[in-house]
N, C-alpha and C positions, 0 to 999 in steps of 0.2 A: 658962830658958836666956838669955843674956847674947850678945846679938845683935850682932856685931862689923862684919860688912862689910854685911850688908842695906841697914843706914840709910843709908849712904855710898855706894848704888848709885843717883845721881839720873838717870841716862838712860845707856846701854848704853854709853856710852864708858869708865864709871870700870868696869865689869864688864871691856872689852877689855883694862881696866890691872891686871889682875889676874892672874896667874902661873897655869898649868894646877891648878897641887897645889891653889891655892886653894877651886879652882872646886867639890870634894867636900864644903867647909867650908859655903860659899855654899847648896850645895843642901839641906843638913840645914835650914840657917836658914830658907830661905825655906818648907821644908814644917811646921816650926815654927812659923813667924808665920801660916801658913795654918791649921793644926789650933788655934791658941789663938783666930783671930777665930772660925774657924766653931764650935768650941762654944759661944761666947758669942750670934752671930745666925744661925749656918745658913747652908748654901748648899753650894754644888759641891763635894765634896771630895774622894773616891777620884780622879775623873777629873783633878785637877790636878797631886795626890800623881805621876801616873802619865808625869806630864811633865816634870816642873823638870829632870833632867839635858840632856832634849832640848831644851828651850826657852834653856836657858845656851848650850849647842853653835851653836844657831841664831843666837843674840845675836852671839854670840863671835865667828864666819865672817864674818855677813852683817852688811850695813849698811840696816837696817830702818827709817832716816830716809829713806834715800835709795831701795832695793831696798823690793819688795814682798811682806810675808807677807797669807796671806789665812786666817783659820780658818774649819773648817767645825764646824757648831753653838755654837763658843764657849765652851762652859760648863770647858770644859777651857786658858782663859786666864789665871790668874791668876797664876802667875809672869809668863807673858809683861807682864804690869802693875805687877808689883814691879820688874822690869827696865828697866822704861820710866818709873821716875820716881815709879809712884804709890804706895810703901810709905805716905807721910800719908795716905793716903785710908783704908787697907786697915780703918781701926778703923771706919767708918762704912759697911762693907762692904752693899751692897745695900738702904741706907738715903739715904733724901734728903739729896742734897749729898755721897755720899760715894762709892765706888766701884761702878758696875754691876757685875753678877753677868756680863755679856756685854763681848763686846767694842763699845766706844760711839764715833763720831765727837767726838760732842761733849766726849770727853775727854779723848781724845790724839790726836796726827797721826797717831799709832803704830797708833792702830784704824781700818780702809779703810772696814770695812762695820759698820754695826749688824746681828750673827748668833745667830739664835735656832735656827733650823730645820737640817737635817740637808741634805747632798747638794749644798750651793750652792757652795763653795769653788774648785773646780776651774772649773768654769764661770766664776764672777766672776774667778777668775785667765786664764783666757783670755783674758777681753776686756783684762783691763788688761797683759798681754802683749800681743796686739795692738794696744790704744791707743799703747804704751810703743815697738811697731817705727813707727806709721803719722806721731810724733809725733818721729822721729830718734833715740830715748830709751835703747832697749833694747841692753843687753849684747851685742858682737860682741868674740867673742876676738880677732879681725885689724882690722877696722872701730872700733870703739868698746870696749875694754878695761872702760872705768870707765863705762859704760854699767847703767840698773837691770837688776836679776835680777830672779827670779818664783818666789815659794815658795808652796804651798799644802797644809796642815795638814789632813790628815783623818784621822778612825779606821777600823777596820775594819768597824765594824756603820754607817758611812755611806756608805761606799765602794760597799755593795749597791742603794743609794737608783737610782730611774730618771735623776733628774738629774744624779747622779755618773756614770754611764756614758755620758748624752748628752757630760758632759763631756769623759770620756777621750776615747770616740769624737773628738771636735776637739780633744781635747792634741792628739794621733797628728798632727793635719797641719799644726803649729807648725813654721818654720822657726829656731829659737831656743832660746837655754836657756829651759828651764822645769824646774821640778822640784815632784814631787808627793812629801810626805812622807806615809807611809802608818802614820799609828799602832797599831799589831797591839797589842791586849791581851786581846782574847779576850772583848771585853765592849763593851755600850754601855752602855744603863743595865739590864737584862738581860743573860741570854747572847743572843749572836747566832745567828738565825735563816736558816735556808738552806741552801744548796749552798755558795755562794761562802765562806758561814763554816766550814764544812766542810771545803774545800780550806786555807785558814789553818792551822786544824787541823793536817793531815796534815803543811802542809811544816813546821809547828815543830818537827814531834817525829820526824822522819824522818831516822832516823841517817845512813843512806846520802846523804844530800844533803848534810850537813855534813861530811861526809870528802871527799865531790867536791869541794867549793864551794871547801875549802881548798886543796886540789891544783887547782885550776883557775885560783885565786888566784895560788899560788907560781909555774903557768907564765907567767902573764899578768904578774904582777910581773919575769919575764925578757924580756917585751920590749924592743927598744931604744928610749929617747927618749917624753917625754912621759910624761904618767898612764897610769898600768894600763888605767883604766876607757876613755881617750878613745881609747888601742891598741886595748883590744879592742871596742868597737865599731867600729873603721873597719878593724881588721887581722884579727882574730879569726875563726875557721869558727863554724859555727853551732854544734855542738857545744858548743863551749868556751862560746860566748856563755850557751845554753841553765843550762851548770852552776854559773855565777857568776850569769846571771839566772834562779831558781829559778819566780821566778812567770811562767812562760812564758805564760801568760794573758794579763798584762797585753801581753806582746808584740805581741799580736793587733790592739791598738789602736794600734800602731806607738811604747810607749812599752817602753825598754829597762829593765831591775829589777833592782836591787840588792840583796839581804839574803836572809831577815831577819838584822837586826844588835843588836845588845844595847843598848838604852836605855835604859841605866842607867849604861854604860862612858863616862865624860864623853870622856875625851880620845883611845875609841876612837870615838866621834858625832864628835868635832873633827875629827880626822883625813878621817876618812871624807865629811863635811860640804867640807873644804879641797879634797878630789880630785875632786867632783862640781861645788863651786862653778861652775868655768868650764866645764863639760861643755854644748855648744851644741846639744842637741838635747832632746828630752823624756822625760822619765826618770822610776822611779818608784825612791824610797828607801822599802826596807821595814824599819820599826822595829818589834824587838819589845819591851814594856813592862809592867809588872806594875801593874796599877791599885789604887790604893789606896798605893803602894810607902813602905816608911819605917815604917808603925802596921803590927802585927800583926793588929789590930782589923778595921781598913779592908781589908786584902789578903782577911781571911778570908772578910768579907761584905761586897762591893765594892757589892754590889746593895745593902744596906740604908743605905750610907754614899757612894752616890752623891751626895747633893742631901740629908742628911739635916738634922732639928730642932736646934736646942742642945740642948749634950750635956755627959755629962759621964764622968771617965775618972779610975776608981780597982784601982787595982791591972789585975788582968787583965779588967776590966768594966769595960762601957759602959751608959750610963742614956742615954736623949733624953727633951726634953723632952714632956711629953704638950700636945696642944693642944683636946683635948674630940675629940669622935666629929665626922668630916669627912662630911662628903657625898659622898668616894670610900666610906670604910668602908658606909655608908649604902645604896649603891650597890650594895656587891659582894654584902651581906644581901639586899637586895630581889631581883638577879640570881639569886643562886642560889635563891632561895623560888619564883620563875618557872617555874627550868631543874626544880627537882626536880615542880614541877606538870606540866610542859607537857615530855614527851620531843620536840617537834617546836623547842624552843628553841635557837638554838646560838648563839658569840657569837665574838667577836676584837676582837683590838685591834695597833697597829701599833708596837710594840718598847716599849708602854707599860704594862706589866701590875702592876708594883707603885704607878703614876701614876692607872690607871685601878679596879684595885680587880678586874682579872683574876687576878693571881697565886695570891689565892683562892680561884677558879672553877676553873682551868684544872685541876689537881689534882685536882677532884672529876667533873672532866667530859673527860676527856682526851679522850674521842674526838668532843666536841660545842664545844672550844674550843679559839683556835689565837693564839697570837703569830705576825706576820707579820713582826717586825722592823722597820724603818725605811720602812716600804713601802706609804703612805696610801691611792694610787690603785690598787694591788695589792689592796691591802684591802678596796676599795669593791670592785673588781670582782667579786671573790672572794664578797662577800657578795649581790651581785644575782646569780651563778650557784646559790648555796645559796637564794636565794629563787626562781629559775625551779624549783627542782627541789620547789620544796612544802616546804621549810624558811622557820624564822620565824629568821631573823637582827639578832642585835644587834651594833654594832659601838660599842665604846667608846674614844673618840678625845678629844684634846682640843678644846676649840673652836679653837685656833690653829691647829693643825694638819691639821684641817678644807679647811680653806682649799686643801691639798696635792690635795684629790682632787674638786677642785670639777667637773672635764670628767666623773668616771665618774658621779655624784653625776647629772648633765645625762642624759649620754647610756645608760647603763648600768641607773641606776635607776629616775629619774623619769620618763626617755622612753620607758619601757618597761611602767610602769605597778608597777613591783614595789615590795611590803612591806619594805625593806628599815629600820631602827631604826637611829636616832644618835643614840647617850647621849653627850652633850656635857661632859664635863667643862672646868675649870678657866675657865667660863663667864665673862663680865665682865672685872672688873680682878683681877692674879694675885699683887699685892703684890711683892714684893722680884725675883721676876723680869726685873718692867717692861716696857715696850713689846713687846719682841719675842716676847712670851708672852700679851698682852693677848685676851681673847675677845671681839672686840667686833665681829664682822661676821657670824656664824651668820645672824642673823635675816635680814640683808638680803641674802647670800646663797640661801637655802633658800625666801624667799617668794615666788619667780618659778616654782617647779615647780607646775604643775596637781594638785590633790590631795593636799598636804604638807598635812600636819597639824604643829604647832609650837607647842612647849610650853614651862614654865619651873616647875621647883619648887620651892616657898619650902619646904619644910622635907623631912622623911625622911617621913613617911605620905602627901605628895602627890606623893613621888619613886615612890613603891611606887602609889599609885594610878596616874600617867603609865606608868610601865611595862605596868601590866594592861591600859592603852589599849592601850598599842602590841603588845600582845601580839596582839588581837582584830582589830590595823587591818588591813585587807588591800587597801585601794584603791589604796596607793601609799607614799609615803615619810613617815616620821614622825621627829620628833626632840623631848627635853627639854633642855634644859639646866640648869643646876647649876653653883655658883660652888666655886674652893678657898676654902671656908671650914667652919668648925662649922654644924651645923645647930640652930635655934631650937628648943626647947620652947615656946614661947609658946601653941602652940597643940597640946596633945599631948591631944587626942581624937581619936576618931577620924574622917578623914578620908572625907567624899563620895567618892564615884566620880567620878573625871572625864566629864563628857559633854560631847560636840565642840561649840565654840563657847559654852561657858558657863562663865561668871565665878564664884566663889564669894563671897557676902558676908561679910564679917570682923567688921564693924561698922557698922551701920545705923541710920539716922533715917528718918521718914517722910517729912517734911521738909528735906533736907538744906542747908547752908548749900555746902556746895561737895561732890565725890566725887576719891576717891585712886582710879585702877587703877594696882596693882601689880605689876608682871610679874616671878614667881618671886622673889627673898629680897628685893626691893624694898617687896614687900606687907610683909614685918614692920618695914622699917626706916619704912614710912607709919603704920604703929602706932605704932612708938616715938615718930614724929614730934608726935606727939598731947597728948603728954608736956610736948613744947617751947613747944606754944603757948600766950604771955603771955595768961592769963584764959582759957585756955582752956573753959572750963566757959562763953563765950559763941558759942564756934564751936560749930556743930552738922555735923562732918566726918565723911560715911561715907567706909569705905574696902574694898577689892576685891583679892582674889586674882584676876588678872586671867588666870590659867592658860594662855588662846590667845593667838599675836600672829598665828596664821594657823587656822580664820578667829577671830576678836574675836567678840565678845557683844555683837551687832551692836541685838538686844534690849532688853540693858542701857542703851548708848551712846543709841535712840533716845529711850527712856525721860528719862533726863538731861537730855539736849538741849529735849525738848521742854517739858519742868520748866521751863526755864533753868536749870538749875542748872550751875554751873561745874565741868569734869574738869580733874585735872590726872594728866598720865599718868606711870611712875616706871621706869626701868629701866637697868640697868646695860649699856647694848648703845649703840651708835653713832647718835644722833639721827638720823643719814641711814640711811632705808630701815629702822626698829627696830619698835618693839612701837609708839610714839606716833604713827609714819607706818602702820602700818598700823591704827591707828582711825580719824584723817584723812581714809585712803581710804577706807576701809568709809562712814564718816559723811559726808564729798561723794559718793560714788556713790550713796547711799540720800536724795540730795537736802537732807539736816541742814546748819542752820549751824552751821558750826564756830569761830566768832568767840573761843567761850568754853573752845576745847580748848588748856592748854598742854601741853607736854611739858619733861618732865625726862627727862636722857639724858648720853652719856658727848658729851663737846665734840668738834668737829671738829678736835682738836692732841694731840699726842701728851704722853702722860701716863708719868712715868719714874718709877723701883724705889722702893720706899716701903712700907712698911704699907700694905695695902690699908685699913685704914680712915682713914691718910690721903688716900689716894688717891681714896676716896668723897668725902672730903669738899671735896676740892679743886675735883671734880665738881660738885660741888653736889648730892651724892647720899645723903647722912648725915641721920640725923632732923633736928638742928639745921638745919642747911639747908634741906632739903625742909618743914621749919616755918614757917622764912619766906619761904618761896617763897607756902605758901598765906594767908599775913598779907597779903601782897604783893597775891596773886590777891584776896581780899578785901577789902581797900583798893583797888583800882580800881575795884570793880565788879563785881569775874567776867572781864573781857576784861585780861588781863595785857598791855601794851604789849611790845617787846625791850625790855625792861631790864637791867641788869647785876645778877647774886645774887652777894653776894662772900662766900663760905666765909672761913672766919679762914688764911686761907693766902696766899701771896701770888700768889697765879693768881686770874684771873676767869672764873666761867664765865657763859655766857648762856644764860638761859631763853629758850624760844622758843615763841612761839603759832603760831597758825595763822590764815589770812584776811589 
């Protein structure tokens, strides 16, 4: 297709110079240029498809240099980024130096917030509606005309989220425009789970509403003076109100609704966009939208073409590319070999089940497994009520998203003493997603609860042995984690049984010249490291599946120490509070010097979209790397000074000792 106005869309102004007819031209291109980068690298796709008419409409209206949009989760921005200027990026899409997969400060003025996670939008649009009155800023139809507006972008299946309701809850007692656009598609990355999806449901397809809405419209449009909408909120009976605002729900929170309305109708979004513009009070626009919209492909199977691989599209078929057997697939094998042993197994995950490797499960255990939807702290608690009642609950979450339910985690599980399992997916660094999806705080979270057990596994036979652990644990909370990536054969015998607090040796000398522990797919990438080092056949390097980072192989470590022999620790988690500080501890509280322990770890800066194995290595976390780290540690001595390890990239990171 022969791309005519795209390219010539450098920031939203040459878009406003564009004639309405055009704008249907426009939208095909830009889901064009989106369907030809993502088969070539992957990334968000249904979910963008399912916006470009709404995201032109919003352009078109508002002045988003000056007014503020805020998205919620993100991954449904990528018009809004061809719009703003960044069509040159689009070819290096979620690859270093080229466009995030989210929306990024660092990229445009256009993006407020770096957003990964679900539920935040309305909330952060608060404050900065409130910033925007307390700073003289904000839009007053009588007071200040040309004053900023407040727009906030979310979907349905986020809308459910606890922090999207705290939100509404404080829309409702805004004295000001605000406007909350509510993207209805009947989908997150799943179907939506609930009641509240439920209700959506009903009012889409509910004839009777649509014959009111329109007659309630035609009376409302006879009022005298002013917009419909700003009549009938200040003139209108409740009645009237109720059958043009169908989601009487949201009323509740003192926010007036509008729709649903057709999200695909450009210049009936424009219209409807121009009438609410100056509307001074808080309001919710309900859009309804077809996910996937434009590919018959996509619309059919919105879930398998959410976020999907490179792909490819011949005739009525679609191929993705394959990436070898992942540590979710890995997962959802081991899960079900569990559940079909153990009837006392049951499991959930929170709107993530084709991410987590539930989609499945769920199927074969329907009344032992549950999508909770968007709903992490929901979830946790949900799973410590199944473990008071004598149920063995697994909950499968990402590590990012973890971080969502960290109070029920505290008070719910661990303070309570209950078995509850967190299978950690998408563990470490997440590749092309980049920061806002990074797993890099589990450990340092989860190692304060009394009793946690905390695990990591380098390949598919000690993801299945970790699980058999947590099957049998019952003193308290347990977790593994597990990175998105393939999983190694390197080691395809069969795997030890996990026992608490004990290390597995990989490769040993009696004598060592230095020791690798490796925490979970770190341990292979210290193997391969082996590989790298010059003459090597003079190093004499064991090296360790380091399995615990709660408790360590306290055993092992003092063994080492007392040797002198030099550890160097390896792991893909955040050097503050990770699998290295918790050796440190273990090894000063047991009285050991630790002069000779360094660590390798993710740097304290933030690490953006990329291949995760450039991302490793940026870290200093790649066998080359981690090879001369131990050159390094052996050229001193064994006691590694801070010094600077510079991966072939252009970031530095720092190894870090201890003492």
């Amino acid at each position: 297709m022969d791309l005519k106005l795209l390219p010539g869309i450098k920031s939203p102004a040459e878009l406003k110079a564009l004639s309405i007819d055009q704008l249907p031209e426009l939208a095909t291109e830009i889901r064009h240029a989106i369907c030809e980068q993502i088969k070539q690298t992957g990334g968000h796709f249904a979910p963008n498809l399912g916006v470009v008419e709404l995201t032109i409409a919003l352009h078109y209206v508002f002045d988003f240099g000056y007014d503020r949009l805020l998205f919620d989760v993100g991954h449904q921005c990528y018009p809004h980024k061809l719009l703003t200027g960044r069509y040159p990026l689009l070819g290096k899409l979620r690859k270093r130096d080229g466009m995030a997969g989210f929306p990024e400060p660092r990229e445009s003025a256009y993006d407020l917030f770096s957003v990964g996670h679900a539920g935040t939008a309305i909330s952060t649009a608060v404050g900065m509606a409130r910033g925007d009155q307390l700073n003289g800023e904000s839009f007053d139809p009588d007071e200040k005309p040309d004053g900023r507006r407040v727009v906030s972008l979310i979907g349905d299946a986020s809308i459910v989220n606890g922090v999207a309701m705290e939100g509404l809850n404080n829309a409702g007692t805004l004295k000001r425009q605000f406007l909350v656009v509510l993207n209805d598609n009947g989908m997150s990355i799943a179907k939506p789970q609930g009641a509240v999806a439920q209700y959506f449901d009903r009012v889409r397809v509910n004839p009777a509403y649509l014959s009111m809405k329109r007659a309630a419209k035609g009376a409302l449009d006879n009022l005298p003076g002013g917009s419909f909408i700003g009549e009938m909120y200040h003139r209108a009976g409740e009645m009237i109100k109720d059958a043009i605002a169908e989601d009487a729900w949201f009323e509740h929170f003192g926010l007036l609704t509008v729709g649903p309305i057709d999200g695909h109708d450009i210049r009936g979004l424009i219209d409807m966009l121009i009438e609410v513009k100056d509307f001074d009070r808080p309001m919710v626009l309900h859009i309804h939208t077809v996910k996937g919209k434009g590919f018959d492909f996509a619309e059919s199977d919105a879930t398998a073409f959410h976020s999907p691989k490179p792909f490819t599209v011949s005739g009525c078929r679609t191929e993705m590319k394959s990436g070898g057997r992942g540590f979710t697939a890995a997962f959802a094998d081991a899960l079900i070999d569990v559940m079909e042993r153990d009837e006392k197994v049951v499991a959930a995950t929170a709107a993530m089940p084709d991410g987590t490797g539930l989609n499945r499960v769920i199927p074969m255990f329907p009344d032992r497994s549950w999508d909770t939807g968007i709903c992490e702290s929901h979830a946790m608690d949900m799973m410590a009520g199944l473990a008071k009642t004598g149920w063995k609950p697994f909950f499968a979450v990402y590590s990012t998203f973890l971080q969502r339910a960290f109070d029920q985690v505290f008070q719910e599980v661990a303070l309570q003493g209950l078995p509850v399992r967190l299978c950690l997916d998408r563990a470490g660094l997440v590749g092309g997603d980049g920061a806002v999806h990074h797993g890099f705080c589990d450990v340092s979270i989860l190692r304060v609860f009394p009793d946690a057990v905390l695990m990591a596994a380098m390949d598919e036979p000690s993801l299945r042995a970790s699980l058999e652990l947590m099957r049998h644990y019952d003193k308290g909370l347990s977790a593994v984690r597990y990175p998105r990536d393939s999983v190694s054969d390197l080691f395809s015998d069969e795997c030890p049984p996990f026992e608490i607090g004990k290390a597995r040796p990989l490769l040993t000398h009696e004598e060592p010249d230095l020791a690798i522990l490796g925490y979970g797919v770190m341990a292979i990438n210290a193997i391969k490291a082996l590989d790298h080092l010059n003459g090597h056949g003079e190093y004499k390097v064991s090296v360790y599946d380091a399995r615990f980072a709660k408790p360590v192989d306290l055993e092992l470590i003092r063994s080492l120490v007392e040797r002198d022999i030099p550890i160097i620790t390896v792991e893909d988690h955040s050097i503050t509070g990770g699998f290295g500080s918790c050796v440190l501890d273990a090894a000063s509280d047991a009285g050991l010097e630790t002069r000779k322990i360094t660590r390798l770890a993710l740097p304290e800066s933030w690490i953006y979209q990329g291949g995760r194995g450039e991302q490793l290595e940026e870290a200093g976390l790649d066998p080359v790397s981690i090879a001369r780290t131990v050159r390094d540690v052996l050229d001193a001595g064994g006691s590694l000074p801070e010094i600077e390890v510079k991966p072939s990239t252009k970031e530095t990171v720092k190894a870090h000792r201890s003492g």
